[in-house]
ZAMARGU-4260 file (C-alpha; in steps of 0.2 Angstrom, whole numbers, plus 5000, padded with zeros to 4 digits):
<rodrens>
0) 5122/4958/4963 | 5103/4963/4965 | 5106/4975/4950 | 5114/4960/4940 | 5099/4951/4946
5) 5086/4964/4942 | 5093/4967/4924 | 5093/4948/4919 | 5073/4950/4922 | 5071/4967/4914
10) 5081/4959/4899 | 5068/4945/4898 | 5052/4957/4901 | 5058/4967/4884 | 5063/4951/4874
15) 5047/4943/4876 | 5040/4959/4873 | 5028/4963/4889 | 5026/4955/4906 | 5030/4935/4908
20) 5014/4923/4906 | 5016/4910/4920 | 5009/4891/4921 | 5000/4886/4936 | 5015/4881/4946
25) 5005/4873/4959 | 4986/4868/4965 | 4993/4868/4984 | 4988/4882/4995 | 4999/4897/4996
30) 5003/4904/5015 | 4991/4912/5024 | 4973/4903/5018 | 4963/4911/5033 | 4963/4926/5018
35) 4955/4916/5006 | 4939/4912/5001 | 4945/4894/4997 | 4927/4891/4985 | 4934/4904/4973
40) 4945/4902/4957 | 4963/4904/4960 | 4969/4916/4947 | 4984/4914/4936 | 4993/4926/4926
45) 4992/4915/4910 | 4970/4915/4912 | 4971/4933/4909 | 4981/4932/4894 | 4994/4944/4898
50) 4984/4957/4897 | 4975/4970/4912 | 4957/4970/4915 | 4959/4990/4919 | 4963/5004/4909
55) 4966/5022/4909 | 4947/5026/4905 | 4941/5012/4921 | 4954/5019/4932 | 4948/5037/4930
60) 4930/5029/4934 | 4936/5021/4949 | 4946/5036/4956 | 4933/5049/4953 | 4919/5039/4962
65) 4930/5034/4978 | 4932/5052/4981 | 4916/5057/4977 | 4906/5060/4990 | 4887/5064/4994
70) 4885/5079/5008 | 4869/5068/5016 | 4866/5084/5027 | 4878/5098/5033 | 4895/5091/5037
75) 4892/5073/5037 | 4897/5063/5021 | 4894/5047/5015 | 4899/5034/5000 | 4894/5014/4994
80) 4913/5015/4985 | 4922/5007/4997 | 4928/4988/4988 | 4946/4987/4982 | 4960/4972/4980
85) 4968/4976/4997 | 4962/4970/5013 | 4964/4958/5027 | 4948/4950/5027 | 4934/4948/5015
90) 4923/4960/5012 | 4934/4971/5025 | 4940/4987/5016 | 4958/4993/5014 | 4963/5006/5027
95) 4972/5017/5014 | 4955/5020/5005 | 4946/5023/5025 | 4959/5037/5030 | 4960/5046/5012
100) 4942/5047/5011 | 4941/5053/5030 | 4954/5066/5024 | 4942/5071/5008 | 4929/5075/5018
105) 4939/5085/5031 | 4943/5094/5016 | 4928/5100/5012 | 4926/5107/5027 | 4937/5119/5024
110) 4946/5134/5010 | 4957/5130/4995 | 4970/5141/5007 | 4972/5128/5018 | 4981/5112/5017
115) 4983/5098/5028 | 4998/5096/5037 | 4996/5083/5052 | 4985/5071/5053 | 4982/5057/5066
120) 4971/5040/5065 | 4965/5026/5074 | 4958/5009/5065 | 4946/5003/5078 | 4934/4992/5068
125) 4933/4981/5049 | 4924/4994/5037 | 4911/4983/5028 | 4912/4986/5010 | 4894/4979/5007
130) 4888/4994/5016 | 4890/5014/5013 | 4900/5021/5025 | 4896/5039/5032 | 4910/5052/5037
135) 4906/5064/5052 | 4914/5080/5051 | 4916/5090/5067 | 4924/5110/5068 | 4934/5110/5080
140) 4945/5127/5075 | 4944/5138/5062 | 4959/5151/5064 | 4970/5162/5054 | 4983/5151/5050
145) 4977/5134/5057 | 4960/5124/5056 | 4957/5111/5065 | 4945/5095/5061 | 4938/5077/5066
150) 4932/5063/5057 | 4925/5047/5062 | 4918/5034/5050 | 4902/5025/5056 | 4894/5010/5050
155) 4878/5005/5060 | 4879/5016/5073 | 4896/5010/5077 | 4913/5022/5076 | 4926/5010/5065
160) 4938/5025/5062 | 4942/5041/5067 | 4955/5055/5059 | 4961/5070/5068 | 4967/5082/5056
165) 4976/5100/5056 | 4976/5113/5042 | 4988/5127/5040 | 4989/5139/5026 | 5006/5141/5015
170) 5019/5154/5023 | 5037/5159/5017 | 5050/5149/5024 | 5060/5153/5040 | 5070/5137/5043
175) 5076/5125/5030 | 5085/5108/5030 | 5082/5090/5023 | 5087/5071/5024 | 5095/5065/5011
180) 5088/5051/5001 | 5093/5034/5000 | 5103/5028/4987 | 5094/5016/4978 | 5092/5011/4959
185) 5080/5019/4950 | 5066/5011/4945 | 5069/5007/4928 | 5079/4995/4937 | 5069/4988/4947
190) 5056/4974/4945 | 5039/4970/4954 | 5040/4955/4965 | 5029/4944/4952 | 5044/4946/4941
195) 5054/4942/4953 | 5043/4927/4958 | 5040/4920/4938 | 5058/4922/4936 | 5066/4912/4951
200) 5052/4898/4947 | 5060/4896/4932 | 5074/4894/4938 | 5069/4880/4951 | 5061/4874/4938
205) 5077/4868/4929 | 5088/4864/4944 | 5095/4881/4944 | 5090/4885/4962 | 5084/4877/4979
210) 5071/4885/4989 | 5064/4878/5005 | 5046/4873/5006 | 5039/4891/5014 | 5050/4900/4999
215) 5042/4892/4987 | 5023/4895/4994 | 5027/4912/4994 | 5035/4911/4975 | 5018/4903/4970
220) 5007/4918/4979 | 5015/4932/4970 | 5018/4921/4953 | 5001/4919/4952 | 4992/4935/4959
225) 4981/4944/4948 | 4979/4962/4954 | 4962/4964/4943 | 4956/4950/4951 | 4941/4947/4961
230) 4949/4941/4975 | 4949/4954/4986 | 4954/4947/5002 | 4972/4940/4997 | 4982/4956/4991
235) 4987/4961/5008 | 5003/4952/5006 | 5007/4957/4989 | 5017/4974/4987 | 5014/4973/4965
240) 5000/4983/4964 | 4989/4996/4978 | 4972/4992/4974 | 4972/4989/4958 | 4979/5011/4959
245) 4996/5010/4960 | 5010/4999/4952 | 5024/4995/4965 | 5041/4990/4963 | 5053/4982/4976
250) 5072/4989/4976 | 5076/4973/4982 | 5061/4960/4979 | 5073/4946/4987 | 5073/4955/5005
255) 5054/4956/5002 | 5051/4938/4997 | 5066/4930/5011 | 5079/4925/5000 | 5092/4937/5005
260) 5107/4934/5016 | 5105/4934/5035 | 5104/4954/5039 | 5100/4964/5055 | 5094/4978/5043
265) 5075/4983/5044 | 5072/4996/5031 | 5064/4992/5015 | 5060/5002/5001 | 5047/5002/4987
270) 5045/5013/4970 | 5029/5018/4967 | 5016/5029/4956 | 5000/5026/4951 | 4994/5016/4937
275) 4987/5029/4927 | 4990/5047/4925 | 4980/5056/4938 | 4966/5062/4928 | 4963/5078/4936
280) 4973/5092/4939 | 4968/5094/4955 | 4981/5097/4968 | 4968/5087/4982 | 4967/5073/4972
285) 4985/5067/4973 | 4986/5071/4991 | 4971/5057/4991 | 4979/5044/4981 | 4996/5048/4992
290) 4985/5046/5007 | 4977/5029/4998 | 4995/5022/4996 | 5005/5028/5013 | 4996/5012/5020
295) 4999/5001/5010 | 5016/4992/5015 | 5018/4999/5031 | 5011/4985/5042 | 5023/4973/5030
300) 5037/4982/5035 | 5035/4975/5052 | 5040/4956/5047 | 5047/4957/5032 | 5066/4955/5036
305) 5057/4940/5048 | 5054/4932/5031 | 5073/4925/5031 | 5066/4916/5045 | 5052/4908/5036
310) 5042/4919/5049 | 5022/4918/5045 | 5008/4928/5051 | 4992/4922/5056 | 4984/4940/5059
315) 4992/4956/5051 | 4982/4976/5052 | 4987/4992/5053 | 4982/4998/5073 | 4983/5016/5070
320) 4990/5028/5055 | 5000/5046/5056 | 5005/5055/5041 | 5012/5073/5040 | 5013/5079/5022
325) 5026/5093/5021 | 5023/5098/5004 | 5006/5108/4998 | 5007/5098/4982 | 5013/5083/4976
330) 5011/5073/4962 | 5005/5054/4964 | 5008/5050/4947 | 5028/5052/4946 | 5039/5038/4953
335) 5041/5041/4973 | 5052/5030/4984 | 5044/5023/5001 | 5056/5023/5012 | 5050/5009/5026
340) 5059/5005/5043 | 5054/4996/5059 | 5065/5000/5072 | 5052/4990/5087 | 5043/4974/5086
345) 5038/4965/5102 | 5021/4959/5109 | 5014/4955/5094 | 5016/4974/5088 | 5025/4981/5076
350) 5032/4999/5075 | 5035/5005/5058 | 5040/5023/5051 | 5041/5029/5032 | 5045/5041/5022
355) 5039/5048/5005 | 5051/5054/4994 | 5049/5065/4977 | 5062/5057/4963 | 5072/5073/4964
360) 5075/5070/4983 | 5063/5079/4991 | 5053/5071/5008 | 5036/5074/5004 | 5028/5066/5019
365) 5033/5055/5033 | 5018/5042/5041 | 5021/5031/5056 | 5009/5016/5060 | 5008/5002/5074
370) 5002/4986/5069 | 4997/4971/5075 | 5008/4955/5071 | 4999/4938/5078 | 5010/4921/5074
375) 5003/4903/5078 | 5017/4900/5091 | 5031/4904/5081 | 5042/4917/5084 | 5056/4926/5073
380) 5071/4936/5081 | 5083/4946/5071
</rodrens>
């Protein structure tokens, strides 16, 4: 049915020619407004004319200058580049950009030879993106096979994040086995949830379907997000696009919006590749942009099969972030599937595991993240 579904949209993308324009469905707030700067414009598909404020050349600008960094004096790093889409609050930066820039400069710490394997994070305060941010590199190790660093991320004074991090040089292989990966469409046949959202407004539209009031919210916030947009502070609910980096496709987009059937299942999975071709051939700066995006629909995972419930947060952020990248080179730019599951939600915290994998079935990294999941009173069992 989801393929039937997903094909009807794909069939209407290609006779139209490109992506669907949308009308402004609706002047009424969309679900959570505490992330809004209520005095902005609301942005529409249709004010854009269809087409995207960034291109290739942009893109390349954007990703050289997040991970370039100024060496300010031996070991400590620091950048003004913090501003994406994604974020829970204004001017708060996006976690995923925090931790791969604390993992670039760990990296420059150390050889070419070594590659990070383990790494281990903690988000303790909002980064401002008004102000540069400074990475503090300490040695803890520096071995035959292993180095060893810290990082923390100051802003006034202040430690808002810190990364521990292991490196290990490449070694022939003495044990060998693998998971195998879901079987999900590909994603040719899968559509982003703005598609999704366009499409089934139609279709309410004419009297085709009935949604409740809080579906419909949430039809009219992914309807009308613009991912090049300025406004900064609503994309943390919106899995289309990472930052304005990555394009992202939900296998099923009707779990991920709430208008699936009653399930106990808590694993979701997205499609994903950046928007661009990675305009380097350097093996680091996939691993950076693989970094950027591990973050970005973990802590949604947490309540997203709540979503049948009409379940709304009031407060949403990643707590802390773990990746393990088991492969010394990836490429960030071919499709990846992002396998998500939450296998523990209570006291306002949500446990959530994912894992990373190559379209020719390879796990290329696994992350694990807490995050917090406040409601106004109203709680969600499944």
């Amino acid at each position: 049915m989801k393929r039937l579904l997903n094909r009807a949209i794909l069939e209407r993308i290609a006779a139209g020619g490109e992506k669907f324009s949308v009308r402004k469905v609706s002047s009424s707030p969309p679900l959570h407004t505490s992330f809004y700067n209520m005095g902005r414009q609301r942005f529409s598909l249709e004010d854009k004319n269809g087409s995207r404020a960034s291109d290739a050349e942009s893109f390349a600008r954007r990703v050289g200058n997040f991970y370039t960094l100024e060496e300010k004096e031996k070991d400590v790093f620091v950048t003004p580049n913090l501003s994406t889409v994604r974020g829970a609050a204004v001017h708060a930066a996006y976690g995923g950009l925090i931790f791969s820039q604390a993992l670039c400069a760990a990296e420059k710490t150390v050889e070419e030879r070594f590659k990070p394997h383990a790494t281990h994070s903690f988000f303790i305060l909002n980064v401002d993106t008004r102000i540069p941010c400074e990475y503090h590199v300490r040695r803890l190790r520096d071995g035959k096979s292993f180095c060893t660093r810290t990082v923390e991320a100051i802003q006034n004074g202040k430690v808002a994040f810190c990364l521990q991090v292991s490196f290990h040089v490449n070694e022939p292989d003495s044990v060998v086995h693998e998971a195998k990966m879901p079987d999900v469409p590909p994603p040719e046949e899968c559509v982003t949830n703005r598609d999704f959202a366009i499409f089934t407004l139609e279709k309410v539209a004419a009297g085709e379907v009935t949604v409740t009031e809080m579906q419909r919210k949430r039809l009219e916030f992914q309807a009308n997000y613009d991912p090049d947009g300025d406004l900064f502070e609503i994309e943390y609910e919106n899995f289309d696009s990472d930052g304005g980096l990555f394009e992202i496709r939900c296998v099923a987009p009707d779990t991920h919006l709430g208008f699936s059937e009653p399930s106990t299942s808590r694993t979701v999975c997205f499609w994903m590749k950046t928007q661009f071709p990675v305009p380097s051939c350097s093996e680091r700066l996939h691993r950076y942009l693989l970094a950027f995006t591990s973050d970005s629909v973990l802590a949604g995972s947490a309540y997203l099969p709540h979503l049948i419930n009409d379940f709304s947060f009031s407060m949403l952020f990643s707590l802390d972030h773990c990746v393990w990248f088991h492969e010394p080179i990836v490429k960030s730019d071919d499709w990846m599937l992002y396998e998500c599951r939450s296998d523990k939600a209570r006291g306002s915290r949500g446990f959530t595991e994912g894992r990373m994998w190559s379209r020719d079935g390879r796990v290329i990294m696994t992350a694990t993240q807490e995050a917090l999941v406040r409601s106004k009173g109203s709680v969600s069992k499944i």
